[in-house]
C-alpha positions as a Markdown table, in Angstrom:
| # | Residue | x | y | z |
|---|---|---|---|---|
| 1 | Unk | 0.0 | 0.0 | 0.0 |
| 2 | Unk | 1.5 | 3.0 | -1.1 |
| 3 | Unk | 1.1 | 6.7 | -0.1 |
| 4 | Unk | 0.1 | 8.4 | -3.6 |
| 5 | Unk | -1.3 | 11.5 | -2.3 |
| 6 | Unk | -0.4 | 13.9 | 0.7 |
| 7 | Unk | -3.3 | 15.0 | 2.9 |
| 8 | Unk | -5.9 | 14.8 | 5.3 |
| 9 | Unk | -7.0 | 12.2 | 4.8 |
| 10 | Unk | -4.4 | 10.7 | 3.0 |
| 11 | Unk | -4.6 | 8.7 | -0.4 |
| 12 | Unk | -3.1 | 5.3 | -0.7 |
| 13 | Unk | -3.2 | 2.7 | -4.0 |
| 14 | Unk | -2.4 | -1.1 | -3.8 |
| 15 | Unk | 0.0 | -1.1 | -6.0 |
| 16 | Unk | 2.0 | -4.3 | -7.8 |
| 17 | Unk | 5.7 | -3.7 | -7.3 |
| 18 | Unk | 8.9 | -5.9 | -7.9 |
| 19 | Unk | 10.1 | -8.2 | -4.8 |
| 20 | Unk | 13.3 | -6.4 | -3.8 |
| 21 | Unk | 16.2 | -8.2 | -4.0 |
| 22 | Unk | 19.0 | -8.2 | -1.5 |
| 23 | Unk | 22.2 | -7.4 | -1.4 |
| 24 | Unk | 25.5 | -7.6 | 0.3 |
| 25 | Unk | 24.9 | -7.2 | 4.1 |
| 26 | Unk | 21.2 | -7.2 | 3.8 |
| 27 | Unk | 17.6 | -9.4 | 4.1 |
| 28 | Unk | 14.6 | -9.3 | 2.6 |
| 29 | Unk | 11.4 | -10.3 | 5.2 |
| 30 | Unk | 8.1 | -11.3 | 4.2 |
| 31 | Unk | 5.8 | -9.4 | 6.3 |
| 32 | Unk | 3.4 | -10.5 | 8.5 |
| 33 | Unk | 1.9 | -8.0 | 10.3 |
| 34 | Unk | 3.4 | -4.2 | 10.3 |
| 35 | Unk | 1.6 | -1.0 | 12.8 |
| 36 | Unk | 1.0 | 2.2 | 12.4 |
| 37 | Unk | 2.8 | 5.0 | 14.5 |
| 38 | Unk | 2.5 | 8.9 | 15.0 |
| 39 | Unk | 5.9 | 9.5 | 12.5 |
| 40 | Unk | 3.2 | 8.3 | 9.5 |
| 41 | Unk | 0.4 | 11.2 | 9.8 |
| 42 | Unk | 3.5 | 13.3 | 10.1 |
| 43 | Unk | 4.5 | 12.1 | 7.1 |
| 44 | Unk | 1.2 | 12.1 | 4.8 |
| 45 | Unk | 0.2 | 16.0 | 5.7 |
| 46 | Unk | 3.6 | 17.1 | 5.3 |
| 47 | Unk | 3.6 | 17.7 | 1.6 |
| 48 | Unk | 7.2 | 17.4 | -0.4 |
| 49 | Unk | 8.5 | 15.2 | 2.8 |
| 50 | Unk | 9.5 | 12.9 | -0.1 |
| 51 | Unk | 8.7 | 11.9 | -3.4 |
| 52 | Unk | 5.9 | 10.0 | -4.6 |
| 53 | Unk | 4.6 | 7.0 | -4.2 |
| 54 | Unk | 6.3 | 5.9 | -1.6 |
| 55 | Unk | 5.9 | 2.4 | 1.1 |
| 56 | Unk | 5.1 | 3.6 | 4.7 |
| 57 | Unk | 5.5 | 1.6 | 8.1 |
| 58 | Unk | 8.3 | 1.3 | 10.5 |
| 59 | Unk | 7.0 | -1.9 | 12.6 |
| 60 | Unk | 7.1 | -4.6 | 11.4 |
| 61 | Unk | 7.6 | -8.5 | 12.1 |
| 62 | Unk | 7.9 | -11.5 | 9.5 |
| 63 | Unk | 9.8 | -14.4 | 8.2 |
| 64 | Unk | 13.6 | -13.9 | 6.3 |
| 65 | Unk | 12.9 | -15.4 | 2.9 |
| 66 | Unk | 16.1 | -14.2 | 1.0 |
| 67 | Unk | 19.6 | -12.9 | 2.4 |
| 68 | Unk | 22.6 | -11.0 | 0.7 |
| 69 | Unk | 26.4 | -12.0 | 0.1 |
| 70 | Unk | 28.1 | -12.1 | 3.7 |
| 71 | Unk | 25.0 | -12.5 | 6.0 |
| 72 | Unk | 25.4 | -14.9 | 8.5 |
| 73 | Unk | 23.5 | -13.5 | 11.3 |
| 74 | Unk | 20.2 | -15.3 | 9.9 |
| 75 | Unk | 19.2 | -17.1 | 7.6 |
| 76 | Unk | 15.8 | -17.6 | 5.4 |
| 77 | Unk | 13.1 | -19.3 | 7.3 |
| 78 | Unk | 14.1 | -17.1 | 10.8 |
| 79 | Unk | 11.1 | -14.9 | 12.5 |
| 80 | Unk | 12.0 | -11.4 | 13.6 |
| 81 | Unk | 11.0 | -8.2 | 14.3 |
| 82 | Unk | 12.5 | -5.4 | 12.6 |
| 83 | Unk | 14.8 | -2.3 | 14.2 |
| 84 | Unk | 13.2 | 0.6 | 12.4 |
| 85 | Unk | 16.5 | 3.1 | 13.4 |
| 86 | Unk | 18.8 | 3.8 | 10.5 |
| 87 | Unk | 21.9 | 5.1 | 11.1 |
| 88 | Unk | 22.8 | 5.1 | 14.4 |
| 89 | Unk | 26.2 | 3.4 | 14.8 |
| 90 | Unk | 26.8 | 0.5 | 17.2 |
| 91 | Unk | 28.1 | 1.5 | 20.3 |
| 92 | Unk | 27.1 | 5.3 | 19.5 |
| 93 | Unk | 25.1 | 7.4 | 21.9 |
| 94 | Unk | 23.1 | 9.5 | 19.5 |
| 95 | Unk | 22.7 | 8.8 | 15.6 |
| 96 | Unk | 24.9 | 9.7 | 13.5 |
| 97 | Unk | 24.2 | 12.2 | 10.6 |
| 98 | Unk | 22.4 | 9.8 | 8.7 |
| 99 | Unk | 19.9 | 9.0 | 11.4 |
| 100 | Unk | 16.1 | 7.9 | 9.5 |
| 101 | Unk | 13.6 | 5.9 | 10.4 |
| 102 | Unk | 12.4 | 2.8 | 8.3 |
| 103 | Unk | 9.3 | 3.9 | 6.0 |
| 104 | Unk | 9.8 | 6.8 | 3.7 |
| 105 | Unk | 12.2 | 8.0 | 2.1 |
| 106 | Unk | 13.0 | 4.2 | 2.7 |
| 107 | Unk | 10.8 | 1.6 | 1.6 |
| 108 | Unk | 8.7 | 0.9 | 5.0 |
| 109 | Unk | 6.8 | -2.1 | 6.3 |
| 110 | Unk | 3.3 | -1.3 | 4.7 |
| 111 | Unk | 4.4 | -4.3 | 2.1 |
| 112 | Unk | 4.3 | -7.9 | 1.7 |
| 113 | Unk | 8.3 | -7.7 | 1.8 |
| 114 | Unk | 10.6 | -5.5 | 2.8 |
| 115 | Unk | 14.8 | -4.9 | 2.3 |
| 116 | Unk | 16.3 | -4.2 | 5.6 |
| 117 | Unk | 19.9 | -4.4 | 6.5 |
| 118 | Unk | 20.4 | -7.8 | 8.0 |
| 119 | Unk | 21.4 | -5.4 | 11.7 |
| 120 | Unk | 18.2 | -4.6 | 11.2 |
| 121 | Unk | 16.5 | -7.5 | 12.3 |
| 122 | Unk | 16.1 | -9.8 | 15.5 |
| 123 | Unk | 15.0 | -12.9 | 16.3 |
| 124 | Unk | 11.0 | -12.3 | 17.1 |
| 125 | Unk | 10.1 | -12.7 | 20.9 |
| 126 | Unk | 8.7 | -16.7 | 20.9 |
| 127 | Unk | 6.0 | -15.3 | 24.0 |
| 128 | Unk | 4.1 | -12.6 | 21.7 |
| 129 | Unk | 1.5 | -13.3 | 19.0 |
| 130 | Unk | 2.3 | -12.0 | 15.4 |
| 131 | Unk | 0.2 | -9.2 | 16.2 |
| 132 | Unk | 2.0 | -8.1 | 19.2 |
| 133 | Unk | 5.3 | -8.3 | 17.5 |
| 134 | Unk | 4.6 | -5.9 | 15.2 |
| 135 | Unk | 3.2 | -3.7 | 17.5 |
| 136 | Unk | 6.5 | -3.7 | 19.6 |
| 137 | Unk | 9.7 | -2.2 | 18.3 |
| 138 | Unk | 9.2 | 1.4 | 17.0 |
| 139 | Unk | 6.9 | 2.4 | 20.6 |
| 140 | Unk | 8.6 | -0.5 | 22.8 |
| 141 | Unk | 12.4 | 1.3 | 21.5 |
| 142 | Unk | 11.2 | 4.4 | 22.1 |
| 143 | Unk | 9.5 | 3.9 | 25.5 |
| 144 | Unk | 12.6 | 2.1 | 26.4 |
| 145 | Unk | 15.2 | 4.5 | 26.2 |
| 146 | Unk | 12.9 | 7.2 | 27.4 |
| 147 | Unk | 12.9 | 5.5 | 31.1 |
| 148 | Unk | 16.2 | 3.6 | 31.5 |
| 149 | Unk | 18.6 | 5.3 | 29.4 |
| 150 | Unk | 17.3 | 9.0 | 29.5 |
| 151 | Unk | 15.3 | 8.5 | 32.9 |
| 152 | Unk | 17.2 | 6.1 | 34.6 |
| 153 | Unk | 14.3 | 4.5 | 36.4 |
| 154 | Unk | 14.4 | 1.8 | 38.9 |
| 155 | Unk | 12.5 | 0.1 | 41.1 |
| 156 | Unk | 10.6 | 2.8 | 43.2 |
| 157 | Unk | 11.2 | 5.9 | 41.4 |
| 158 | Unk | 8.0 | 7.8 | 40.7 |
| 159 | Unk | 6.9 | 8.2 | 37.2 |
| 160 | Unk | 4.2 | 10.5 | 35.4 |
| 161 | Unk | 3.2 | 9.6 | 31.6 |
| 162 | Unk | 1.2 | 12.6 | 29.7 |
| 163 | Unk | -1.3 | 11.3 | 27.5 |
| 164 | Unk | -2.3 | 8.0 | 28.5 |
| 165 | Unk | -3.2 | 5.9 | 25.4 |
| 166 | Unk | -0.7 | 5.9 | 22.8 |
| 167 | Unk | 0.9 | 3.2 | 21.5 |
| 168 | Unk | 4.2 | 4.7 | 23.0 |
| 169 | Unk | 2.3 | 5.3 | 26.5 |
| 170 | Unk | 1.0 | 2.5 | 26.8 |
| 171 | Unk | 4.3 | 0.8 | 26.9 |
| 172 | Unk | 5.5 | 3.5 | 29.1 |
| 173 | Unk | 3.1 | 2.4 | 31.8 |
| 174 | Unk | 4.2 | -1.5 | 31.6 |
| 175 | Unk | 7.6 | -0.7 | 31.2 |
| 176 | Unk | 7.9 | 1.3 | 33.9 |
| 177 | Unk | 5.7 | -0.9 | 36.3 |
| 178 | Unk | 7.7 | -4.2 | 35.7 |
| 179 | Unk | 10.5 | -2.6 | 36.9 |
| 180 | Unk | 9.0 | -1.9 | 40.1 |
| 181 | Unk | 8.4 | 1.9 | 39.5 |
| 182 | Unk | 4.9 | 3.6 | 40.8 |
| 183 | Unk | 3.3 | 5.2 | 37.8 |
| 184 | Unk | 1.1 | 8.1 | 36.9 |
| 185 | Unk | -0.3 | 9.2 | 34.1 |
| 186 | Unk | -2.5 | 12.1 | 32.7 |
| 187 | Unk | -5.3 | 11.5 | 30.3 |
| 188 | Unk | -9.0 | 13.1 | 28.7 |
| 189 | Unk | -10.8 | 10.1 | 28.7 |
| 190 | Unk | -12.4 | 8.2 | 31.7 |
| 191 | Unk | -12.2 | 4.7 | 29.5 |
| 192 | Unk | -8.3 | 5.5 | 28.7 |
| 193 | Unk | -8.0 | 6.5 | 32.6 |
| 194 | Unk | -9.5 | 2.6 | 33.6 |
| 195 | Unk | -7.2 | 0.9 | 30.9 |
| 196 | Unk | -4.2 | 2.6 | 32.7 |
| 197 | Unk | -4.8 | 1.5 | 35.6 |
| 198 | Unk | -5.9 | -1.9 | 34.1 |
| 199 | Unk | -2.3 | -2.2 | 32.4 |
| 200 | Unk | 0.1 | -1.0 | 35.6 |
| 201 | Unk | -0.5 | 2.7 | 36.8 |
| 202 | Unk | -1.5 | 3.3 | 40.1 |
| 203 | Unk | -3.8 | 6.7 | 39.4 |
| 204 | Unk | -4.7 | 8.3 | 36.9 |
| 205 | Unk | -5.0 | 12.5 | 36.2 |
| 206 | Unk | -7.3 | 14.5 | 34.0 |
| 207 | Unk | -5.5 | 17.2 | 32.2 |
| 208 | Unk | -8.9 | 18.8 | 31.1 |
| 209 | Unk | -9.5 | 19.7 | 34.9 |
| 210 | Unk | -7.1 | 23.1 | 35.9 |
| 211 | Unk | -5.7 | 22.1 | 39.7 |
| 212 | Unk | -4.5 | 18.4 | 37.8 |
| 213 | Unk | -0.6 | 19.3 | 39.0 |
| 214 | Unk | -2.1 | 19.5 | 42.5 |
| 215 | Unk | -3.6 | 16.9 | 42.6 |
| 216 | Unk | -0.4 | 14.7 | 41.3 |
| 217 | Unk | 1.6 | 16.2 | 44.5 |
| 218 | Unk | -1.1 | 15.2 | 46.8 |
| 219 | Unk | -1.0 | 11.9 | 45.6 |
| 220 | Unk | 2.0 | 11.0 | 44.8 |
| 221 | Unk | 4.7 | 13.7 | 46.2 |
| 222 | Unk | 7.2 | 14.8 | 44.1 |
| 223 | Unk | 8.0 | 12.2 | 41.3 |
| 224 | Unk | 11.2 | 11.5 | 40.3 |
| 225 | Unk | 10.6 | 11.6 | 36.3 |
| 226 | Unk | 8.1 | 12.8 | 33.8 |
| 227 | Unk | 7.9 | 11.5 | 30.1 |
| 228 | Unk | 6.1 | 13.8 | 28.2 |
| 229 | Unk | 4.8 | 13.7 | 24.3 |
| 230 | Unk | 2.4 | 16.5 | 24.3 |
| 231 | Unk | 5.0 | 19.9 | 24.6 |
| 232 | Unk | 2.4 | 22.2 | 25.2 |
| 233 | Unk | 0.0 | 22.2 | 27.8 |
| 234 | Unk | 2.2 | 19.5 | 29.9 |
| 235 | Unk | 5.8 | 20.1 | 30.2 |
| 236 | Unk | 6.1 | 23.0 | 32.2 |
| 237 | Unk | 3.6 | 21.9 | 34.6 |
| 238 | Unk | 5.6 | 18.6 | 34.4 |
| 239 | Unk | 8.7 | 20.2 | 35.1 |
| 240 | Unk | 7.1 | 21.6 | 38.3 |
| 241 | Unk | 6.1 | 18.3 | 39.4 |
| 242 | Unk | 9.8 | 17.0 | 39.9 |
| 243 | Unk | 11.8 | 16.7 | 43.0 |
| 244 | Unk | 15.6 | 18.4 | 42.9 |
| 245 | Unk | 17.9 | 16.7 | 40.8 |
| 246 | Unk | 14.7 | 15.4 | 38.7 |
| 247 | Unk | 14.4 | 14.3 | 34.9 |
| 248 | Unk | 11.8 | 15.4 | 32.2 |
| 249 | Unk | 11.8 | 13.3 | 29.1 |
| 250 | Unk | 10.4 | 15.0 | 25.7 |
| 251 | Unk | 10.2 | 12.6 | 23.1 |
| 252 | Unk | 6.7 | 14.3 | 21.3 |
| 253 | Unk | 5.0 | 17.3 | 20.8 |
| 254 | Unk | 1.7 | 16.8 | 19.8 |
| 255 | Unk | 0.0 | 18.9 | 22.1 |
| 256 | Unk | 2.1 | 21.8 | 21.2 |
| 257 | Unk | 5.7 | 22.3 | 19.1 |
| 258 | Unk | 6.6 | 25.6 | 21.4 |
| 259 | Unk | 5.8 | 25.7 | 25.4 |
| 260 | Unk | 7.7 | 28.3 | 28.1 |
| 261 | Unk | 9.3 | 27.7 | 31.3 |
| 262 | Unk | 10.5 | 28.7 | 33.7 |
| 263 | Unk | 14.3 | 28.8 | 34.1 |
| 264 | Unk | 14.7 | 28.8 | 37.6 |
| 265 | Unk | 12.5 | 25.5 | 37.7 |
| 266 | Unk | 15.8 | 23.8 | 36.1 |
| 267 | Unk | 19.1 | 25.3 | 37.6 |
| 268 | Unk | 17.4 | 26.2 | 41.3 |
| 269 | Unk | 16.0 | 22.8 | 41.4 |
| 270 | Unk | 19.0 | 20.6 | 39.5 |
| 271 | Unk | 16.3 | 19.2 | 37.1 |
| 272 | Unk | 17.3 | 17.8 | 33.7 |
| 273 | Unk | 15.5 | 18.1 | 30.6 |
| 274 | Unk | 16.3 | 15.2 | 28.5 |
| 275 | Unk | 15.2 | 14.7 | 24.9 |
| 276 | Unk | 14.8 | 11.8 | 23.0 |
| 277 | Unk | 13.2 | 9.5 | 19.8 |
| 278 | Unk | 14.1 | 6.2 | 18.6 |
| 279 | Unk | 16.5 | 4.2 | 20.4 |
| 280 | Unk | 20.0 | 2.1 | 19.6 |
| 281 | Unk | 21.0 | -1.2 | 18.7 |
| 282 | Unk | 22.0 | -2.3 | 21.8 |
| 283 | Unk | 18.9 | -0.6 | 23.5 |
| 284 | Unk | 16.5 | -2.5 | 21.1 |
| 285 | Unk | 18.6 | -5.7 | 22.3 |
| 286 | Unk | 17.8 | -5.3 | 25.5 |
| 287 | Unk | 14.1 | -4.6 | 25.0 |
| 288 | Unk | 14.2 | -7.6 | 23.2 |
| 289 | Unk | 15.7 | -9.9 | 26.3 |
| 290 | Unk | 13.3 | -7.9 | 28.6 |
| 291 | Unk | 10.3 | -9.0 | 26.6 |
| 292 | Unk | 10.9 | -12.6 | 26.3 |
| 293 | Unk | 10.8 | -13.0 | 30.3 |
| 294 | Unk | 7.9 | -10.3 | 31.3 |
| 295 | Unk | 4.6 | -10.6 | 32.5 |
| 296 | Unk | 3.4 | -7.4 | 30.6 |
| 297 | Unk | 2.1 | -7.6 | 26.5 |
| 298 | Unk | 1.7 | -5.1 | 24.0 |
| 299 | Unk | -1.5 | -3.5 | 23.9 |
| 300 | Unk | -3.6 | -3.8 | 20.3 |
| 301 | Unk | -6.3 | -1.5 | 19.9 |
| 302 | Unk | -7.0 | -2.9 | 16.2 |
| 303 | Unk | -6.1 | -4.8 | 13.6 |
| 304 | Unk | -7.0 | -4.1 | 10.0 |
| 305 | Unk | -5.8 | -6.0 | 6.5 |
| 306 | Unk | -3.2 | -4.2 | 4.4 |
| 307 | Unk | -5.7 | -2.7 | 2.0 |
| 308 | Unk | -7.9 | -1.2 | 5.0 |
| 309 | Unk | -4.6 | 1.1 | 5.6 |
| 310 | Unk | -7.0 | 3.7 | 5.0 |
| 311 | Unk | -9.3 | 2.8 | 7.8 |
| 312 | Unk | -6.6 | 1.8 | 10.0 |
| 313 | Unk | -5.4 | 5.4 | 9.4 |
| 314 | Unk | -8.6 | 6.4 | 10.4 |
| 315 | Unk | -8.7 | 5.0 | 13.8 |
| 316 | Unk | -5.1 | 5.9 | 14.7 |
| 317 | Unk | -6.4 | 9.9 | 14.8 |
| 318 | Unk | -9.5 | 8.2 | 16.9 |
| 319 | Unk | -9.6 | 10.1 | 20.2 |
| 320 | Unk | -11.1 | 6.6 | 21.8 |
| 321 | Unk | -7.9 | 4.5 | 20.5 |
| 322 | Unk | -5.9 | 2.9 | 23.0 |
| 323 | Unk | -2.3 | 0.7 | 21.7 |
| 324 | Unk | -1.9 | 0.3 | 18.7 |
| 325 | Unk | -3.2 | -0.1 | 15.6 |
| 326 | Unk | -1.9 | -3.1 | 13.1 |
| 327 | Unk | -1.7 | -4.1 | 10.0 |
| 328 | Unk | -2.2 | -7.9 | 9.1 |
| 329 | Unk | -1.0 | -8.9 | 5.6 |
């Protein structure tokens, strides 16, 4: 399914194309299932991002069916789950200058097959249904790193999630309470507040009422991280809500691309602001080994065939979505 025309809502064609074909270092996967994240509306109303038509999707999870010259970290008949970073070096801790993510410019997951290099793949967690893998890396990655490499939370700390009900915040909230941590999060919707709870968080905040950063202290004290996606409207009053020597993490800005602070709520207090998207090779490793032993499971809010992209992307905008949304092909 390919993106033929930029908009709101977008315009997609199933289109016949040829298999790709690897080559040195790299795999081709037959898809299973793929999902939908926040970086693809970005992409489909930005017009001129890239040239058209072009193959959307950054999760994905599938079988290898072909391999290039000098693989020999899999082989054809292997399930995995695909990394969606590009460009970030092993062993690096940012990207490098040609940092991407899978799925435009780059040929993406919305596809029966798609060419990755062969770092880009992993063996598929053996717990999780085809569904749930392909739900997992892009939000899992990204909720990852936000809490243990840029948060550093650990058993006990005191977390707040903005926005309860995206696929990233939902992994937030199960990530965070497997490792012990109390959670929080901040929501609209009285259905999205019960699912929190359902999935890990201990209350549950609603940002549409004005005294909501009062009544996080008096429930839970000073917290000892926030991860916010909305910008404005939630990270100065989340910035407020940490104890000295506390860390917000900004990985989004749907709510808001600009928001004011104060200063003195940083230096005077020894807080960090700590920004973030994506996540490394080794962090997607170690996501990967965490998920095979947990208790916790990605959350699916749908599932739609690959030529109901246009309904999927329908219900990703939904206001009453909670997970994420997947593609099964």
């Amino acid at each position: 399914m390919q993106l033929v025309g930029y908009g709101d809502p977008p315009r997609f064609e199933l289109r016949e194309v040829p298999d790709p074909e690897p080559g040195p270092g790299e795999v081709v996967v037959a898809l299973r299932t793929a999902a939908l994240n926040r970086r693809d509306p970005w992409i489909w109303t930005s017009p001129g991002y890239c040239e058209l038509p072009v193959t959307l999707g950054s999760d994905g999870a599938g079988t290898v069916v072909a391999i290039g010259e000098g693989v020999v970290s899999t082989r054809p008949g292997d399930e995995v789950v695909i990394f969606p970073t590009l460009g970030w070096p092993e062993g690096a801790e940012v990207p490098g200058p040609d940092f991407d993510i899978l799925g435009a410019p780059t040929p993406g997951t919305f596809a029966d097959r798609v060419l990755v290099p062969a770092t880009s793949v992993a063996p598929r967690p053996s717990r999780l249904s085809w569904e749930e893998s392909g739900a997992l890396p892009l939000a899992g990655l990204t909720a990852w790193r936000a809490l243990f490499t840029c948060g550093r939370v650990t058993e006990g700390s005191k977390v707040l999630v903005t926005g309860a009900g995206s696929g990233v915040s939902t992994f937030l909230v199960q990530l965070a309470a497997q490792a012990g941590a109390e959670v929080f999060v901040t929501t609209g919707n009285p259905a999205k507040a019960a699912r929190s709870l359902e999935i890990g968080a201990s209350a549950a905040f609603f940002y549409t009422e004005a005294d909501w950063p009062e009544e996080v202290t008096h429930r839970a004290g000073p917290l000892d991280v926030v991860v916010d996606s909305f910008g404005d409207g939630s990270l100065a009053a989340g910035l407020a809500l940490l104890r000295r020597g506390g860390v917000l993490v900004s990985f989004g800005d749907t709510g808001g691309a600009s928001a004011s602070i104060e200063i003195a709520e940083v230096y005077w207090q020894w807080r960090s602001i700590v920004g973030t998207s994506m996540g490394s090779p080794a962090e997607f490793r170690a996501l990967l080994a965490h998920t095979e032993s947990a208790s916790w499971r990605p959350i699916v809010d749908s599932v739609f065939a690959l030529d109901e992209l246009a309904g999927a992307a329908e219900r990703l905008s939904s206001t009453a979505r909670f997970g994420k949304v997947v593609l099964t092909m």
